[in-house]
C-alpha positions in Angstrom: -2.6 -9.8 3.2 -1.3 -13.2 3.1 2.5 -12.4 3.7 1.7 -10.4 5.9 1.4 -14.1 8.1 13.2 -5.9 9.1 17.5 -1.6 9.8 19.1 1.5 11.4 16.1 3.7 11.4 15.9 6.6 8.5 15.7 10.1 8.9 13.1 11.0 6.6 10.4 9.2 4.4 12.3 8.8 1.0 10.9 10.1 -1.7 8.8 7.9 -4.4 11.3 5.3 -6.0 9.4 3.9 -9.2 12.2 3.8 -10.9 15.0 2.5 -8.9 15.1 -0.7 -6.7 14.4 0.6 -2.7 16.9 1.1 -0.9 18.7 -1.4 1.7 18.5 -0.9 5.2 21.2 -1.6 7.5 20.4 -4.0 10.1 20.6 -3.5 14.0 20.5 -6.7 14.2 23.2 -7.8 12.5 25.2 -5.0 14.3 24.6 -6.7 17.9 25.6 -9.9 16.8 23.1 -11.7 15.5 23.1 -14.7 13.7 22.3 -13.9 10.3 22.2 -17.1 8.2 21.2 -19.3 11.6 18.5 -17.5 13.7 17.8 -20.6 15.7 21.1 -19.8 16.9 19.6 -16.9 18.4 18.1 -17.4 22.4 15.8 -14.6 21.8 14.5 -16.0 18.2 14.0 -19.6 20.4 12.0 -18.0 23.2 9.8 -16.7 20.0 9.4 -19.6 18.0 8.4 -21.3 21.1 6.1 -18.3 22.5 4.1 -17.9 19.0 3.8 -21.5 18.5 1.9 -22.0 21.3 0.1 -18.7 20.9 -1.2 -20.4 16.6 -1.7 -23.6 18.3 -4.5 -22.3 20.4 -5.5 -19.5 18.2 -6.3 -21.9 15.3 -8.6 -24.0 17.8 -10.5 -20.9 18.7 -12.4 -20.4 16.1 -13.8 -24.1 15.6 -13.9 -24.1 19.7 -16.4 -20.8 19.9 -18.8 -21.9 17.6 -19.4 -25.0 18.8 -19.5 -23.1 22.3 -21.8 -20.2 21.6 -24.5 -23.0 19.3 -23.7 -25.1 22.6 -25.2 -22.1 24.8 -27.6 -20.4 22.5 -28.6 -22.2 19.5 -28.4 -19.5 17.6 -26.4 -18.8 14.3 -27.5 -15.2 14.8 -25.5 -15.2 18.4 -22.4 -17.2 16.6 -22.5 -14.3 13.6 -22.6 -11.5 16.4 -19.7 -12.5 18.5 -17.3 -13.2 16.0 -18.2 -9.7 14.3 -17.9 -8.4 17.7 -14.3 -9.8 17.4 -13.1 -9.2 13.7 -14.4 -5.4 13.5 -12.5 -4.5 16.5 -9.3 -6.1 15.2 -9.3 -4.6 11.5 -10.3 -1.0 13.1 -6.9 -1.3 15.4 -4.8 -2.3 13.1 -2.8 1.0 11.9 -3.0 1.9 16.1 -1.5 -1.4 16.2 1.4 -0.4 14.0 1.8 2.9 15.8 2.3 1.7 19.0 4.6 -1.8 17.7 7.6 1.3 16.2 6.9 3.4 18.9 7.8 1.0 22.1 9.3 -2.4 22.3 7.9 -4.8 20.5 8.5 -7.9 22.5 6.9 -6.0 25.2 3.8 -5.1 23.1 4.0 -8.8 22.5 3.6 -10.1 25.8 1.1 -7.2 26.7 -1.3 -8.0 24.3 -1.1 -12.1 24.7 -1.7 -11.5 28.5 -4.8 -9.5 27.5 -5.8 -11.8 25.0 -5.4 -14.8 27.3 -7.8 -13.1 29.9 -10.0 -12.1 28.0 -10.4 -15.6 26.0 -10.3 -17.0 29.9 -13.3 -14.8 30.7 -15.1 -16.2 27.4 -14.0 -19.7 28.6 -16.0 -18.8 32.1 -19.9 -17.2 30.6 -19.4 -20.9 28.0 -18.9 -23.0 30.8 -21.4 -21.8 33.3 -24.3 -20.9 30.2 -24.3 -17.1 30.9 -26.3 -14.9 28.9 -24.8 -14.6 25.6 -25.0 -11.0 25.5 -21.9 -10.7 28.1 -19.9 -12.4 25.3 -19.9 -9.5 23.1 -17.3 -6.8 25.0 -15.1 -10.0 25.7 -15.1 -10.3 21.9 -14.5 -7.1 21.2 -11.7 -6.9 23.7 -10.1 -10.0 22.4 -10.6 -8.5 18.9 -8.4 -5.2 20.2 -6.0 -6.9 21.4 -5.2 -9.3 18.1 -5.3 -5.9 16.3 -2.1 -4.8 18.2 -0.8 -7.8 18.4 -0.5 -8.3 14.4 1.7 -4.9 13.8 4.1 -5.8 16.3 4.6 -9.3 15.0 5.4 -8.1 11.6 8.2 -5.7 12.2 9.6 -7.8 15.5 11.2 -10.2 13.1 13.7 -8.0 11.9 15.0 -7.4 15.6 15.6 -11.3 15.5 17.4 -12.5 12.7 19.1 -10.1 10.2 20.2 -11.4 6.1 19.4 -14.6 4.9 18.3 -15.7 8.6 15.3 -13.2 7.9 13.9 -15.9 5.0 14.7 -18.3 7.2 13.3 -17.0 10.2 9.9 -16.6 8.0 9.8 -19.7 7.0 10.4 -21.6 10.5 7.3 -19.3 11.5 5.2 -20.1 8.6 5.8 -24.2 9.0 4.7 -24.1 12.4 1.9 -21.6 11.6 1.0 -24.3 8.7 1.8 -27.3 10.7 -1.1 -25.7 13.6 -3.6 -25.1 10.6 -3.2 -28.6 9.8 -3.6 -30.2 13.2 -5.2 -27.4 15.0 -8.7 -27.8 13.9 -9.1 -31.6 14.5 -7.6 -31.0 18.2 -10.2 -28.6 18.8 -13.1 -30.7 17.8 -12.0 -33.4 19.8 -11.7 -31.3 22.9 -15.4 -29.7 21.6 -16.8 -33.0 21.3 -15.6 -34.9 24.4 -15.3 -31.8 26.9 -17.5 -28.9 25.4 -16.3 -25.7 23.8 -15.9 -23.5 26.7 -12.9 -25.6 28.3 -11.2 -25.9 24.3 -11.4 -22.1 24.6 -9.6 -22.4 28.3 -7.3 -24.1 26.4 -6.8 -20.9 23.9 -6.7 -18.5 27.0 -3.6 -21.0 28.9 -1.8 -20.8 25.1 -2.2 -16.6 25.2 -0.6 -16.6 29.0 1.9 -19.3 28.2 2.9 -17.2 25.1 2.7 -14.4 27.4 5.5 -15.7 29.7 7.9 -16.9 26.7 8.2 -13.7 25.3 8.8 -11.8 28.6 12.2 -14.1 28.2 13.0 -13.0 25.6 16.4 -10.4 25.2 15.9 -8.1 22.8 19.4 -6.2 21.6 19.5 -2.1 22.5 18.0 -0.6 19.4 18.2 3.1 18.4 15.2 5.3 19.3 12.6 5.1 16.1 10.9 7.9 17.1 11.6 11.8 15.7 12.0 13.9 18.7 8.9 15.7 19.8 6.6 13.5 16.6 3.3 12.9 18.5 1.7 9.4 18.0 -1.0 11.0 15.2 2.8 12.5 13.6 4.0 9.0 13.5 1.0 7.3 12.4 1.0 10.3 9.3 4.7 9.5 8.6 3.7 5.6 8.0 1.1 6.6 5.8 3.7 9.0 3.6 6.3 5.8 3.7 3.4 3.5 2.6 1.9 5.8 0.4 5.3 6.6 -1.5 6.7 3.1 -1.9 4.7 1.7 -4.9 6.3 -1.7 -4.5 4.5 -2.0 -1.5 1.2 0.3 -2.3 0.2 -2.5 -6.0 1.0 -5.5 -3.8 -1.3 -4.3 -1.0 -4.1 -3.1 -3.7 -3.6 -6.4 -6.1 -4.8 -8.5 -2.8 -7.3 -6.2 -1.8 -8.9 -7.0 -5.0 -7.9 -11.2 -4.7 -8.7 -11.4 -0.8 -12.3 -10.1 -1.8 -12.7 -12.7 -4.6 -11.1 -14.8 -3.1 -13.0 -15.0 0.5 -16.6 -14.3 -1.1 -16.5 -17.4 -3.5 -13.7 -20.0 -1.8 -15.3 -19.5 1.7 -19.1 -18.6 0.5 -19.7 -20.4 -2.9 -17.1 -23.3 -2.4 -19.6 -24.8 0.1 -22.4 -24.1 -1.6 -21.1 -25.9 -4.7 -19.4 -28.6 -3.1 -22.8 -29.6 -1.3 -24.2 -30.5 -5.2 -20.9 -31.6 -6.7 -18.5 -33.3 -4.2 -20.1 -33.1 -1.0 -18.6 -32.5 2.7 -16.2 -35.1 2.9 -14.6 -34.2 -0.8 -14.7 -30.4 0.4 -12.6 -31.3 3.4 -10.2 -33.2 1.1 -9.8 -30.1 -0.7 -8.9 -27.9 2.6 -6.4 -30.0 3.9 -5.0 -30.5 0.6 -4.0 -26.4 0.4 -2.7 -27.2 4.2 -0.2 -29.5 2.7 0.7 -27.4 0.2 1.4 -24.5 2.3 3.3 -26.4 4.9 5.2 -28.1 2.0 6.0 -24.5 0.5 7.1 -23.4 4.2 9.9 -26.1 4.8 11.3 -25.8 1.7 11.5 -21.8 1.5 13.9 -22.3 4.8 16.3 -23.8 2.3 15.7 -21.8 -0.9 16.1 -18.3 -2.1 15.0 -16.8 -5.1 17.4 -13.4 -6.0 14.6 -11.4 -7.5 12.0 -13.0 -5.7 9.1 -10.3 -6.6 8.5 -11.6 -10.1 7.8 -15.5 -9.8 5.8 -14.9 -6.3 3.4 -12.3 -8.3 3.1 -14.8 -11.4 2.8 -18.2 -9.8 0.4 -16.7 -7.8 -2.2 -16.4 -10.7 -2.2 -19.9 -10.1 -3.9 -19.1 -6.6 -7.0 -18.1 -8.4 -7.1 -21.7 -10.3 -9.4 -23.1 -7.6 -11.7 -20.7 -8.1 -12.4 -21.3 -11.9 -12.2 -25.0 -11.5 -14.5 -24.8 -8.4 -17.2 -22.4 -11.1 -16.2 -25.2 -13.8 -17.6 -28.5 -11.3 -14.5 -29.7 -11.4 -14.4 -33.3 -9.0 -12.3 -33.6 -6.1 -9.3 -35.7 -7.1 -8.4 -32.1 -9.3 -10.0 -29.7 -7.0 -7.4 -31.4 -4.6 -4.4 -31.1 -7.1 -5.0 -27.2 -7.9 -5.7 -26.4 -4.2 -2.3 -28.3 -2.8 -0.8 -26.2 -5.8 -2.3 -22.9 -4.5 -1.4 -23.5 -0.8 2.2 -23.7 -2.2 2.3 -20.4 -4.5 0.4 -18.5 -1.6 3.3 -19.6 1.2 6.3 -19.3 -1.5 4.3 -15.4 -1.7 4.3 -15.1 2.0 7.5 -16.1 2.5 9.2 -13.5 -0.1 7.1 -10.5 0.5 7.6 -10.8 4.6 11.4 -11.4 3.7 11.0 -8.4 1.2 9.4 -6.1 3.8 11.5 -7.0 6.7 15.0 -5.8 4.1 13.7 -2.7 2.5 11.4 -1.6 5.2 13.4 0.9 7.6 13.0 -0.8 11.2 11.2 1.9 12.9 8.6 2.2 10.3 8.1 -1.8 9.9 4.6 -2.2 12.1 3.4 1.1 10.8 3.9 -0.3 7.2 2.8 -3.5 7.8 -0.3 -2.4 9.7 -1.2 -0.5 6.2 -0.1 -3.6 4.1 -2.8 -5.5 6.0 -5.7 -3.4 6.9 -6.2 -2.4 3.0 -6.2 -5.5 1.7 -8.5 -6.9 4.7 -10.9 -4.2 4.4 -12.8 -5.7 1.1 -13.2 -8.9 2.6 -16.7 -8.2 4.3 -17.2 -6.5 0.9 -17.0 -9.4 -1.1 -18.3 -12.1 1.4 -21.5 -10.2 1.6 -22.0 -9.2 -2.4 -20.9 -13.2 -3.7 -24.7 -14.2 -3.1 -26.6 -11.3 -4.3 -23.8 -11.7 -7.6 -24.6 -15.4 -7.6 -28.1 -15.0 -7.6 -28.2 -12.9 -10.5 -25.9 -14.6 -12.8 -25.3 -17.7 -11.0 -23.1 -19.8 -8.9 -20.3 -21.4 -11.5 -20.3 -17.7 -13.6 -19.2 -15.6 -10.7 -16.6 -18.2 -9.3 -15.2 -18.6 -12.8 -14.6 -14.6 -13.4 -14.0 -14.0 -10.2 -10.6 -16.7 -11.0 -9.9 -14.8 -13.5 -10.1 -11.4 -12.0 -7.9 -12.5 -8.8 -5.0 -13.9 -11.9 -5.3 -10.6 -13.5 -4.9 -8.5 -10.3 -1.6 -10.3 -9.3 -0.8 -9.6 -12.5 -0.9 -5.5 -12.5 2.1 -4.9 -9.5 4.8 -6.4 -11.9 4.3 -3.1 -14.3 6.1 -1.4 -11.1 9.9 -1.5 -12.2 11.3 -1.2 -8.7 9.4 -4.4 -7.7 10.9 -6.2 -10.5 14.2 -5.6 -9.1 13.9 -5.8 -5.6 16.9 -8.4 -4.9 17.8 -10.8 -1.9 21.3 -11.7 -1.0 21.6 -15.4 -0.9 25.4 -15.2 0.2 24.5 -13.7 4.0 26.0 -15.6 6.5 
């Protein structure tokens, strides 16, 4: 989802609350001390901030790094297509694993685990790139590197909570998503540089040395003692069934998660497959670019701004302003020309970060800690699993009723479906506290 990018653990699974508020959680982290309105305060939040920034700096070079790597070695888009697949279906398929393993042991170790896999394992891709080995070897490297992300996500989602506790969780959110946003921005262009001047291979060294460095920062980091999450005798299947009757039960959480199954599909099939397609006859490459980094802005804007603000019932304007998320889309079906292509995607790079923002901050309150990567894992692999769904059916749909048709409803199906959670009265009323300290 896109918040996806939490506290003394509960007993049972509480029972479906549609028509009360969820319940707070009382926070560990608050009980060892932790700075709850300043998490940079925090030595273990630093070591984190530091750890994953390194960790998105190289990850958003990777992909711009390994196609330019695999065309270099192959000159094939079928080869480029089949190693990045090898990658992504791997990830989604761990995901709920992921989120079993993140409440059952230590996240920060699951942390630095994972990013010492990853970086090997993007150091062994580095190695068949640089020395043109057949490109078949890169496929279990992918794959590998894809398993590893899809443990890596869970535990990041819930770890947050055993960092910062009250306001400082918003805030802690939002330091993460400026430098996420800030990497998006200048990520890219650092990786074609290195691409162009060097070769791909050595830009996805680069990647592996960020994994390892990340590695080392969060091995630093000093996680307070926290109380066991797991039932005694609960088997990992057990565990991975009680995150499922959480998930399942909560519809707060359950209409979020399907709403952007139903946007990320419309969303991904004509912004990432049509929006190229049209921008080649309307505004071309360069205007198409514009329009990219404009929604970087926006996000990044959004991101530095929610470190400051908080909204008390946060649920309602994130849901609606998000409708204007799906803007792009009809404008980009209406030939709209770049200057207000530009305009409405800065806009939507805002509403989706102001979304991300509130529904991590929302997750990491209400969630009970020892369920958070279990949840989370279930908030993101429904609403990835359409993706491939409707990045493979935008064609065949465009070819039968056209380009500018399907990009136009699909805008208004992706407002509608943002739309639909706000019928849940408990979501209406989740609340923040803007007066922790």
């Amino acid at each position: 989802m896109l918040a996806r990018w939490p506290l003394v653990p509960a007993t049972d699974v509480p029972e479906n609350r549609d028509r009360e508020p969820p319940e707070r959680d009382a926070s560990p982290a608050s009980s060892t001390g932790l700075a709850s309105g300043r998490p940079l305060r925090s030595a273990a939040f630093r070591w984190f901030l530091a750890g994953q920034s390194i960790s998105m700096a190289g990850s958003v070079m990777a992909p711009v790094a390994l196609a330019f790597g695999v065309l270099e070695v192959t000159g094939s888009a079928a080869w480029l297509s089949a190693v990045t697949t090898a990658a992504l279906v791997p990830m989604v398929a761990t995901l709920l694993l992921g989120g079993g393993v993140a409440d059952r042991y230590r996240r920060d170790t699951v942390l630095c685990l994972t990013s010492l896999g990853a970086g090997i394992t993007q150091a062994g891709v580095a190695f068949l790139l640089l020395t043109h080995q057949p490109p078949a070897f890169l496929l279990p490297l992918a794959a590998l590197n894809g398993v590893f992300q899809g443990l890596t996500k869970p535990a990041l989602r819930g770890i947050v909570s055993n960092l910062a506790a009250g306001r400082g969780l918003q805030q802690a959110s939002s330091l993460l998503a400026s430098v996420r946003n800030a990497t998006r921005i200048i990520g890219p262009t650092t990786a074609g540089l290195l691409t162009a001047s060097v070769g791909g291979g050595w830009a996805i060294a680069a990647d592996a040395a960020s994994f390892l460095l990340a590695a080392a920062f969060f091995a630093r980091m000093s996680l307070p003692d926290l109380p066991s999450r797991t039932e005694a005798g609960l088997t990992m299947v057990g565990e991975l069934r009680e995150g499922w009757s959480y998930f399942s039960s909560q519809p707060w959480i359950w209409t979020v998660t399907s709403a952007f199954a139903v946007f990320n599909a419309v969303n991904m099939g004509v912004w990432q497959i049509l929006g190229p397609v049209i921008a080649n006859d309307t505004i071309g490459a360069e205007g198409w670019g514009l329009v990219l980094s404009a929604r970087g802005v926006g996000a990044l804007l959004a991101s530095v701004v929610m470190v400051k603000l908080t909204v008390r019932r946060p649920m309602v304007p994130a849901l609606s302003l998000m409708t204007l998320g799906a803007v792009p889309l009809i404008l980009l079906g209406a030939g709209a020309n770049t200057f207000w292509l530009a305009a409405v995607a800065f806009v939507a790079g805002v509403v989706s970060e102001f979304f991300t923002v509130v529904w991590e901050t929302v997750h990491n309150t209400y969630v009970p800690e020892r369920l958070l990567s279990r949840v989370g894992a279930h908030d993101e692999f429904w609403s990835f699993v359409p993706i491939p769904v409707g990045q493979l059916s935008t064609p065949f749909l465009a070819a039968a009723f056209g380009t500018a048709a399907v990009a136009v409803t699909g805008g208004g199906v992706a407002a509608v479906a943002m739309l639909v959670p706000l019928l849940v009265p408990s979501l209406r009323r989740i609340e923040i506290n803007r007066n922790d300290d």
